[in-house]
C-alpha positions in Angstrom: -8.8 0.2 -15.4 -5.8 0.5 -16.2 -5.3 4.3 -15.2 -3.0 4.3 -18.6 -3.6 4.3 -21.7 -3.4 0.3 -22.3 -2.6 0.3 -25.8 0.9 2.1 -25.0 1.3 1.2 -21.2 -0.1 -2.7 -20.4 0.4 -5.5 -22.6 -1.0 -8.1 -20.3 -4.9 -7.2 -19.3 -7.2 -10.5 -18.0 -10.0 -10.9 -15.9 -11.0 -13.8 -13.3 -13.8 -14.7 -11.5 -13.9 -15.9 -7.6 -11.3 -18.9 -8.3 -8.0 -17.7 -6.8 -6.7 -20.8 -7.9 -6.5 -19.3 -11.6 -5.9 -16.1 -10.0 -2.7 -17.2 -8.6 -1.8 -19.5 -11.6 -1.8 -16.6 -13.8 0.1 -14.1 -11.9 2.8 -16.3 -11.0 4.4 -16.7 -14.5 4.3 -12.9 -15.0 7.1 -12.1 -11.9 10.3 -11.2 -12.5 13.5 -10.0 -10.7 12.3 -6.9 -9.4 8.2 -6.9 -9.6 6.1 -4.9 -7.5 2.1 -5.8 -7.4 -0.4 -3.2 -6.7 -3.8 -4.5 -5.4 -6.9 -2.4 -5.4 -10.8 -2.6 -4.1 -13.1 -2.1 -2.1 -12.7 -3.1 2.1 -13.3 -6.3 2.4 -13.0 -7.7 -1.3 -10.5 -10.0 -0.6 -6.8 -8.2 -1.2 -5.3 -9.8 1.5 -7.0 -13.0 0.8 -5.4 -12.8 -2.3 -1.9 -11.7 -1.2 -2.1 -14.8 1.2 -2.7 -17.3 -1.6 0.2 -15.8 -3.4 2.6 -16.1 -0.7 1.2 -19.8 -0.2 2.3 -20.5 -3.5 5.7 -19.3 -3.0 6.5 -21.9 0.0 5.3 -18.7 2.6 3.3 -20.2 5.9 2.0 -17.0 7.5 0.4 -14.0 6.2 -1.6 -11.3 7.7 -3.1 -7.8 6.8 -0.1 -5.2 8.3 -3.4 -2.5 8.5 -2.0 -1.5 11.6 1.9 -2.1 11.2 2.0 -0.9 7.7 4.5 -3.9 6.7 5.0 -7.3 7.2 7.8 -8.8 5.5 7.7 -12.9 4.9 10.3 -15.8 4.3 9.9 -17.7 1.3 10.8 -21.5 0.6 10.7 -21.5 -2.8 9.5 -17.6 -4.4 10.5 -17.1 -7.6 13.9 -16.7 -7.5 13.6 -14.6 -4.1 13.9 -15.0 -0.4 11.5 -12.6 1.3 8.2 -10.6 0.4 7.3 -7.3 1.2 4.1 -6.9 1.8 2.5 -3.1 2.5 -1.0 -2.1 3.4 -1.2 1.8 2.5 -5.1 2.3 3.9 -3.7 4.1 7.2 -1.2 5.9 5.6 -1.5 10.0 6.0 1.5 11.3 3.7 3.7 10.6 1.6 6.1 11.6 3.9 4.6 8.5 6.0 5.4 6.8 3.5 9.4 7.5 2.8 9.9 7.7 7.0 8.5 4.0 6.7 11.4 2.5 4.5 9.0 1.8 1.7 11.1 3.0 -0.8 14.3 1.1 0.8 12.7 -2.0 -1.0 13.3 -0.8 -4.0 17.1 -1.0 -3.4 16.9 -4.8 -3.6 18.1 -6.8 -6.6 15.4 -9.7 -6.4 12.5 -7.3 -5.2 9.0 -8.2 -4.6 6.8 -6.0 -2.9 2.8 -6.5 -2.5 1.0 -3.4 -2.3 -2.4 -3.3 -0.4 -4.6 0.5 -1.4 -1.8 0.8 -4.3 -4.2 3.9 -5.3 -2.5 5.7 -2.3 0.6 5.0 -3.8 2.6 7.9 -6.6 2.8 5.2 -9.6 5.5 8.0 -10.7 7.5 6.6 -7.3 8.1 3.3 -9.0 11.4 2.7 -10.5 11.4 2.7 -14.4 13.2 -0.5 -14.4 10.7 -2.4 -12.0 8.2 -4.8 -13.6 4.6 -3.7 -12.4 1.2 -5.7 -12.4 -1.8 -4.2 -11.2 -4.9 -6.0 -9.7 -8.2 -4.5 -8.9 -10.8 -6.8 -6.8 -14.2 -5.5 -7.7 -17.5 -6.3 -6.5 -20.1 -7.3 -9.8 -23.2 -8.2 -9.2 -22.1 -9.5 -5.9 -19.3 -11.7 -7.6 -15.6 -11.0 -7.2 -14.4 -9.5 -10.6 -10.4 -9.8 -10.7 -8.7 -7.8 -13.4 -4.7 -7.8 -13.9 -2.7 -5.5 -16.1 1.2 -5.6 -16.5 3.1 -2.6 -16.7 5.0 -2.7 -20.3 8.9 -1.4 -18.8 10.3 1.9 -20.0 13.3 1.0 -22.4 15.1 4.4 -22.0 
C-alpha cells in the first residue's frame, strides 16, 4: 500500500490507530470539490464504521452498509461544500457491467462529488476521472489492532 508507486503517485501517506476520532480529523481537511474515497479490508474491520463517522462529521444522521442495495445516497447538513454522499459497497458486485447498469459512474457527472467506496479493490482505479481527487484507506488488522493507512492520489495535470 499504495498500489502506485508513492513517490510519483501519493503525496499524502499516514497511518492511525483504533481512534477514529483522528481518523476522521485527518481526512476531512484533504476533500475537495470532486473527491472520491476508496476504503479497503478485511470483513468486518470496520469500513462502514468508518464511513459512518465521516458522514457524522458532515451534519449526516443515518448511515448503513448498502451490502445488499449496492448504494445508499445521504443528505448532508453541513459536507464540505456538498449536499449529498454517495456511498457504494462493491463486495456483491459480479461485473463490471454491474457496475455501469448501477449508475455508478453517473456520480461522476456531478460538480461537488463525493463518493465513499466500500471493497474499492473491486473497483478499475483506471475508471476514475483524471480530474477527481482520490484518497485511499486500507483498515487492516495488526496484531489484533486496527491499522488505518491513507494515501492521496497526486491529480494528473495534463
Amino acid at each position: 500500500f499504495p498500489s502506485h508507486d508513492k513517490a510519483s503517485f501519493f503525496d499524502v501517506y499516514d497511518q492511525f490507530g483504533t481512534d477514529w476520532q483522528k481518523v476522521v480529523d485527518f481526512v476531512n481537511p484533504q476533500l475537495e470539490a470532486q473527491q472520491i474515497i476508496l476504503f479497503d479490508g478485511p470483513m468486518g474491520v470496520g469500513k462502514t464504521e468508518l464511513i459512518k463517522r465521516l458522514v457524522h462529521s458532515w451534519g449526516g444522521t443515518w448511515v448503513s452498509s448498502p451490502t445488499f442495495a449496492l448504494h445508499n445516497q445521504y443528505k448532508l447538513q453541513n459536507g464540505p461544500q456538498k449536499t449529498t454522499v454517495d456511498h457504494w459497497d462493491l463486495y456483491r458486485l459480479e461485473s463490471e457491467d454491474e457496475l455501469e447498469s448501477s449508475g455508478f459512474y453517473d456520480g461522476f457527472s456531478i460538480p461537488q462529488g463525493l463518493i465513499l467506496v466500500e471493497w474499492a479493490s473491486r473497483l478499475e482505479e483506471s475508471s476514475i476521472p483524471w480530474n477527481w481527487s482520490v484518497l485511499q484507506i486500507r483498515i487492516s488488522l495488526v496484531n489484533n489492532h486496527r491499522m488505518v493507512e491513507i494515501a492521496k492520489k497526486v491529480k494528473n495535470q495534463n
